[in-house]
C-alpha positions as CSV (number, residue, x, y, z in Angstrom):
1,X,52.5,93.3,11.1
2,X,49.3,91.3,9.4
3,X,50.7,88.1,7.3
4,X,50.3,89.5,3.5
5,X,51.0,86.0,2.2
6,X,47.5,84.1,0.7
7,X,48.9,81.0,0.0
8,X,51.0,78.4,2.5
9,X,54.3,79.4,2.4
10,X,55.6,76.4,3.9
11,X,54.3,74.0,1.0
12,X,56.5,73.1,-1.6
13,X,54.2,73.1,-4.3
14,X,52.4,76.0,-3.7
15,X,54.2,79.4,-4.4
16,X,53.2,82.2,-1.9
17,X,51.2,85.1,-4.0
18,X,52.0,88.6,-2.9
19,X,49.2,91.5,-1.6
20,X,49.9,93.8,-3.7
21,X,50.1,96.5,-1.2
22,X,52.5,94.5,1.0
23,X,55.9,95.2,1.6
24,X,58.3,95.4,-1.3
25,X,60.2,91.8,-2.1
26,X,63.9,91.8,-0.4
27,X,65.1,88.7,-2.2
28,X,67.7,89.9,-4.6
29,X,67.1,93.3,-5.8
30,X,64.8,95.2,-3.7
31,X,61.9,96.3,-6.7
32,X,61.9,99.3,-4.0
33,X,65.3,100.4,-5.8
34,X,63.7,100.9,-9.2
35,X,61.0,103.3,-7.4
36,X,62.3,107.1,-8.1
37,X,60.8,110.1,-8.2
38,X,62.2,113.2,-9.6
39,X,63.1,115.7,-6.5
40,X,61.6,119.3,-8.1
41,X,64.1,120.6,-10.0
42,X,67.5,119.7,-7.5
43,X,68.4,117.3,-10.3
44,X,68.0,114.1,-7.7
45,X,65.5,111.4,-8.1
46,X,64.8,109.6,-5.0
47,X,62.3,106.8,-2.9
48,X,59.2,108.4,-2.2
49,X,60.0,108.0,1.3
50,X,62.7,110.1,3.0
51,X,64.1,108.3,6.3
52,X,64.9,110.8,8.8
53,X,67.2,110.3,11.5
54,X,65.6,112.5,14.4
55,X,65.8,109.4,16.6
56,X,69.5,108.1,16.3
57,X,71.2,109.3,19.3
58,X,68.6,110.1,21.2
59,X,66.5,107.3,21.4
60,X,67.9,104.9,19.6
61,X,71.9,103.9,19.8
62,X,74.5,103.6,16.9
63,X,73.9,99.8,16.2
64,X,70.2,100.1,16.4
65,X,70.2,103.1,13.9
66,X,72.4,101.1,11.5
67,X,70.1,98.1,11.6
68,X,67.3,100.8,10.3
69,X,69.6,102.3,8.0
70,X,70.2,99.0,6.4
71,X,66.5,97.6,6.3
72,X,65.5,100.8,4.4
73,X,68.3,100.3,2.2
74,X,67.0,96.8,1.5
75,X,63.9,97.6,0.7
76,X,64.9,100.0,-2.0
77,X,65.8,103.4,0.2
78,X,68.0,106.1,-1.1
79,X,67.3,109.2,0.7
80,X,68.5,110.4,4.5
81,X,67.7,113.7,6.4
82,X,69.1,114.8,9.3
83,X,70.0,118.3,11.3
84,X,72.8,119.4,13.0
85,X,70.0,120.2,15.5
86,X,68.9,116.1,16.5
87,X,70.8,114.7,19.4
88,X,73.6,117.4,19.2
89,X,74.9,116.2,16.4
90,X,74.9,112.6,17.5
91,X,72.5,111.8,14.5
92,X,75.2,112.8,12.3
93,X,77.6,111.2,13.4
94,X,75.3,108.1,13.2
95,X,74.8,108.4,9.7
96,X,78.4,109.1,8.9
97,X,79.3,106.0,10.8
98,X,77.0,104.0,9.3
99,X,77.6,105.6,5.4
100,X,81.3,105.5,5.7
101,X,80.9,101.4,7.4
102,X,78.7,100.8,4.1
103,X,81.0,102.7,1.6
104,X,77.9,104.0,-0.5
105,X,78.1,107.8,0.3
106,X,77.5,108.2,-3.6
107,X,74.4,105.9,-3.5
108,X,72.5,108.4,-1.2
109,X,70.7,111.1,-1.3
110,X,72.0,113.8,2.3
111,X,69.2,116.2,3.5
112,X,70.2,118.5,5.8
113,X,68.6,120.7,8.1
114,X,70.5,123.5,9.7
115,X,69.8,127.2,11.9
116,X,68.9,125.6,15.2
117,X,72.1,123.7,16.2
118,X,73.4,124.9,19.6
119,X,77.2,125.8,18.6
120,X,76.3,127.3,15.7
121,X,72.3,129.0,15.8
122,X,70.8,131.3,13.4
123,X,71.3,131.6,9.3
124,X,74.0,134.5,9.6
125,X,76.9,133.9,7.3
126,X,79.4,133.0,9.8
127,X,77.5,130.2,11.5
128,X,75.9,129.0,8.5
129,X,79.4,128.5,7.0
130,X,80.5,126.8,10.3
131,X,77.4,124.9,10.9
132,X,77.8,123.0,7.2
133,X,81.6,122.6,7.5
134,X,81.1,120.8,11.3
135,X,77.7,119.2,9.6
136,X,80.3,117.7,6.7
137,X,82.9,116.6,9.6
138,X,80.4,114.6,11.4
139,X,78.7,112.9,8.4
140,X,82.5,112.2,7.0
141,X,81.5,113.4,3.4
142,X,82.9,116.3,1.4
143,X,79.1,117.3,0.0
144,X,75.8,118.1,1.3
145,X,72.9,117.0,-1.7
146,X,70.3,119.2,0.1
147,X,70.7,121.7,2.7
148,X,67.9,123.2,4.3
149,X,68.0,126.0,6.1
150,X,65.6,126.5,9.0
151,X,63.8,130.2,8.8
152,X,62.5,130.0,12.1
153,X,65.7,129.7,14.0
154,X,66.4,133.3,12.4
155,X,64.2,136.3,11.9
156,X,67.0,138.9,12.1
157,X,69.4,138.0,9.2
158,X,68.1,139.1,5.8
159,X,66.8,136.6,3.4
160,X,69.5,137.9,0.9
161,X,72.4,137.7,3.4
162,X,72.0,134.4,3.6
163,X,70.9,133.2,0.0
164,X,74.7,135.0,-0.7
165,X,76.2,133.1,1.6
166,X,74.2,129.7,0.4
167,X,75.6,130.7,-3.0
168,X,79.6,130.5,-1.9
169,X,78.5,127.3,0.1
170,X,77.0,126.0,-3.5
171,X,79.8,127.2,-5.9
172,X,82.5,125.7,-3.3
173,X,81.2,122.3,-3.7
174,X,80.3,122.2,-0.3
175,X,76.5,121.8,-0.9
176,X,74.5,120.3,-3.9
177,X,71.1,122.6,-3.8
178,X,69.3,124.6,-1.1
179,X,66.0,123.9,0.6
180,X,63.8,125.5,2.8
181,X,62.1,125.1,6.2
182,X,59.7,127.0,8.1
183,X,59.9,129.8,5.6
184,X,56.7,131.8,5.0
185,X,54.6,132.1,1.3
186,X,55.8,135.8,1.3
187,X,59.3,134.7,1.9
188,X,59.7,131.9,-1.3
189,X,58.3,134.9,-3.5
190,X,60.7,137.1,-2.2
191,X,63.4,134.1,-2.3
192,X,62.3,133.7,-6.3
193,X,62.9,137.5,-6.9
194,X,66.1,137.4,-5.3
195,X,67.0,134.3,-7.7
196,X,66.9,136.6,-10.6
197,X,69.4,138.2,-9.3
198,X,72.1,134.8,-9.2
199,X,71.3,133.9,-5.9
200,X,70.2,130.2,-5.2
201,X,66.8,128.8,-5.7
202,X,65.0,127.5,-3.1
203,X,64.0,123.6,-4.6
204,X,62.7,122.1,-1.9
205,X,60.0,122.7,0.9
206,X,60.2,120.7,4.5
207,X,56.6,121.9,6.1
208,X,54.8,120.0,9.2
209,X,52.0,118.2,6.8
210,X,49.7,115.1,7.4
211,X,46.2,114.3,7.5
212,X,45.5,115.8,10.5
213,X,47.9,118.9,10.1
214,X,47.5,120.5,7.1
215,X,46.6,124.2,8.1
216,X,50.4,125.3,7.7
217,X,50.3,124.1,4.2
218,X,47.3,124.3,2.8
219,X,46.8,127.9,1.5
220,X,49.5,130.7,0.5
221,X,52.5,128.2,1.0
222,X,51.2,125.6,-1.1
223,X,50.0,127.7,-3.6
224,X,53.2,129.2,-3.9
225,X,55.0,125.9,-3.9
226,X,53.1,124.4,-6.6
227,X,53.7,127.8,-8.6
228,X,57.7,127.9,-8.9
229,X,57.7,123.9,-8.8
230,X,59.3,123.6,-5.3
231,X,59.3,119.7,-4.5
232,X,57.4,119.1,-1.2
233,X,58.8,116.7,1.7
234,X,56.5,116.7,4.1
235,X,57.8,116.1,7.4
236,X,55.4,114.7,10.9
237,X,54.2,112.7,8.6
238,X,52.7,110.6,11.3
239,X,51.5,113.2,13.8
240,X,54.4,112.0,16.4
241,X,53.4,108.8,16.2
242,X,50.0,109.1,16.1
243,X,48.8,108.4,13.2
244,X,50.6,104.8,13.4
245,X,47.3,103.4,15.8
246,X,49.5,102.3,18.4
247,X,48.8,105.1,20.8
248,X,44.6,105.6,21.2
249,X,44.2,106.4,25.0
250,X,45.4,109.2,26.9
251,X,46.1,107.0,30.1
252,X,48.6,105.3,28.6
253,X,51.1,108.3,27.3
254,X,53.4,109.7,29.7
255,X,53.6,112.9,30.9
256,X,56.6,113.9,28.5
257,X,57.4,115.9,25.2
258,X,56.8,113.0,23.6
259,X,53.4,112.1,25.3
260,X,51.8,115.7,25.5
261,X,52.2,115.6,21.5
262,X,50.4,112.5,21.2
263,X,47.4,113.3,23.6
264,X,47.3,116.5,21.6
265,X,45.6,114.6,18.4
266,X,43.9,112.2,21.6
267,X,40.3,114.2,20.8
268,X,36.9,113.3,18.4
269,X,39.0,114.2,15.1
270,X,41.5,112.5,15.9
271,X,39.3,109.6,17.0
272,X,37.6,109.7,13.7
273,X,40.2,109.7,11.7
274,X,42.0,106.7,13.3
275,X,38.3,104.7,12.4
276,X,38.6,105.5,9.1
277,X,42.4,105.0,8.3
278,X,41.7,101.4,10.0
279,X,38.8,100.4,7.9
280,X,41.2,101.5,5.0
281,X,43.8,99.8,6.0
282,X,42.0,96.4,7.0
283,X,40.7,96.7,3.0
284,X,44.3,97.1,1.9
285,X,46.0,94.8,4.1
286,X,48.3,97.6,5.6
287,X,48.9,98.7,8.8
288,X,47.7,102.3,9.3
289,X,51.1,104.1,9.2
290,X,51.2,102.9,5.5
291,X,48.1,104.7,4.8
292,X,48.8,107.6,6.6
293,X,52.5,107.4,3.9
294,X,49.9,106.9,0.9
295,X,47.8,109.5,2.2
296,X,50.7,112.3,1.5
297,X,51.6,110.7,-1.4
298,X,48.4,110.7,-3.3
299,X,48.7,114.9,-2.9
300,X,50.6,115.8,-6.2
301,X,52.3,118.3,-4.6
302,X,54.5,115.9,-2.2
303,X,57.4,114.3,-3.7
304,X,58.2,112.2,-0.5
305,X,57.5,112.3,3.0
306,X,60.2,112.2,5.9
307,X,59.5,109.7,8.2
308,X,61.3,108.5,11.8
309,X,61.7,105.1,12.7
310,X,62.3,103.4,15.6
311,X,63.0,100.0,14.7
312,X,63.6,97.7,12.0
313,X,60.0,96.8,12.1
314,X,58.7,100.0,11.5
315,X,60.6,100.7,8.4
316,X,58.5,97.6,7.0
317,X,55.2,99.3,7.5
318,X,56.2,102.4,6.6
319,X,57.3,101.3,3.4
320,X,53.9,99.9,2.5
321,X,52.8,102.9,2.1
322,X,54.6,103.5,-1.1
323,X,52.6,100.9,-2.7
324,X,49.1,101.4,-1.8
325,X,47.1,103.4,-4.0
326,X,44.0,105.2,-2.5
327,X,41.2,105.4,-4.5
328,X,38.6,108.0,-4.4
329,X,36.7,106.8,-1.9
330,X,39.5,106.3,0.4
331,X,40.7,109.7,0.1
332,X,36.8,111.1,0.6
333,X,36.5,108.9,3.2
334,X,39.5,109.9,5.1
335,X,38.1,113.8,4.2
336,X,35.1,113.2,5.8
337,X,36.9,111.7,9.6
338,X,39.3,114.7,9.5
339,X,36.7,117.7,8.7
């Protein structure tokens, strides 16, 4: 990370002055924990940065995923998502660890996705019951704040069959307010129609959305989120890591998931758009993965992004981008690189 300090920290008589897009002070009271942001209409406010816990227990082990946990925490985080679907449940059980270690359960904020776990697939009502009761057994918490349920990983189930059952999962306790992911514009409307009827409303919208992806959004589904005030949290905010600048050449990804994803965005857009996100963030005095955060966040539509981290060191940049504010230019600028 650059130095965002301007004067000698090490002189006694000289008080270092802050960039004001660097990270947010952790001496005392994060000012981080004063950020909030209304969640739609769930009723939550939270940091305009969701950290996701894809990672823990698959790439990254218990302790490692609790040193993350913590620095976002420090710098002023309040809001976790995870699935029942990441690691086999090992993410989870991560977070429940580290939550019930921490004692602040009631200090967070629990997204969680569910429909594509292996014991318990699809959005039928019997495995969507059994998928949040073994989702609340791993976590160690009585509550879910925000369950979304994956419409990809069911196109046989009807809509209403399982907004009923989201309803008994809501009025039990079980579950705070019901989200949405990978459900089409036609679906939300027919979702809101449904609503009239008792059944839950759909409040918030996970969606693949990022400066470089913004086909699957942009269009009927954000139109029709915008209309019935469904709070937007993106998720691939980065573009699998590729909008961070740390992986620029095709000879250096490996020949995995992982890899192919990132050598998918390796091309002239891609190219262009990592040019202009630098010259940005050399301006700013952020590391690119911040303006890539500030990026989604400058679209009124998003109420925070989900991002993965790998390490302690990440959170720190990604954070950054909750304070930068792109300016006209920036955003034309970064328009221009993309189209």
């Amino acid at each position: 990370m650059a130095a965002f300090e301007t004067a000698d920290p090490t002189s006694p008589t000289t008080a270092p002055t802050l960039h004001p897009s660097g990270p947010l002070p952790v001496h005392g009271a994060p000012l981080g924990r004063a950020v909030r942001v209304p969640l739609g209409e769930t009723g939550l406010t939270v940091f305009p940065l969701i950290l996701g816990g894809g990672e823990f227990g698959w790439h990254i082990d218990i302790a490692a995923a609790h040193a993350i946990l913590d620095r976002y925490v420090e710098r002023g985080g309040n809001a976790l998502h995870t699935s029942d679907s990441y690691a086999a449940g090992r993410s989870e059980h991560a977070i429940g660890r580290w939550m019930a270690a921490r004692r602040n359960r009631d200090d967070v904020v629990l997204t969680v996705r569910v429909g594509r776990g292996a014991d318990n697939p699809g959005l039928g009502p019997v495995n969507l019951v059994r998928a949040v009761e073994a989702s609340l057994i791993r976590l160690g918490t009585d509550r879910i704040d925000v369950l979304s349920l994956d419409g990809t990983s069911d196109r046989t189930t009807l809509l209403e069959d399982t907004l009923a059952t989201a309803e008994w999962l809501v009025e039990s306790g079980k579950v705070r307010t019901i989200g949405a992911a990978g459900y089409r514009a036609a679906q939300l409307v027919e979702a809101r129609i449904l609503s009239a009827a008792g059944y839950p409303r759909f409040t918030v919208l996970d969606v693949p959305y990022n400066v470089l992806r913004r086909d699957e959004f942009d269009g009927d589904l954000r139109l029709v989120a915008g209309a019935q005030d469904i709070a937007v949290t993106p998720s691939q905010a980065l573009e699998h890591g590729y909008l961070s600048g740390v992986h620029r050449d095709r000879e250096h990804v490996s020949g995995t998931v992982r890899g192919r994803q990132l050598a998918a965005s390796m091309n002239r857009r891609g190219a262009r758009t990592l040019r202009a996100m630098d010259r940005i963030a050399g301006e700013l005095a952020v590391p690119p993965a911040a303006v890539a955060i500030a990026w989604l966040l400058a679209q009124r539509i998003v109420a925070a992004p989900i991002v993965n981290a790998y390490a302690v060191a990440h959170v720190d940049e990604l954070v950054q981008g909750v304070g930068v504010h792109l300016s006209r230019a920036h955003l034309a600028e970064i328009a221009r690189a993309t189209d």
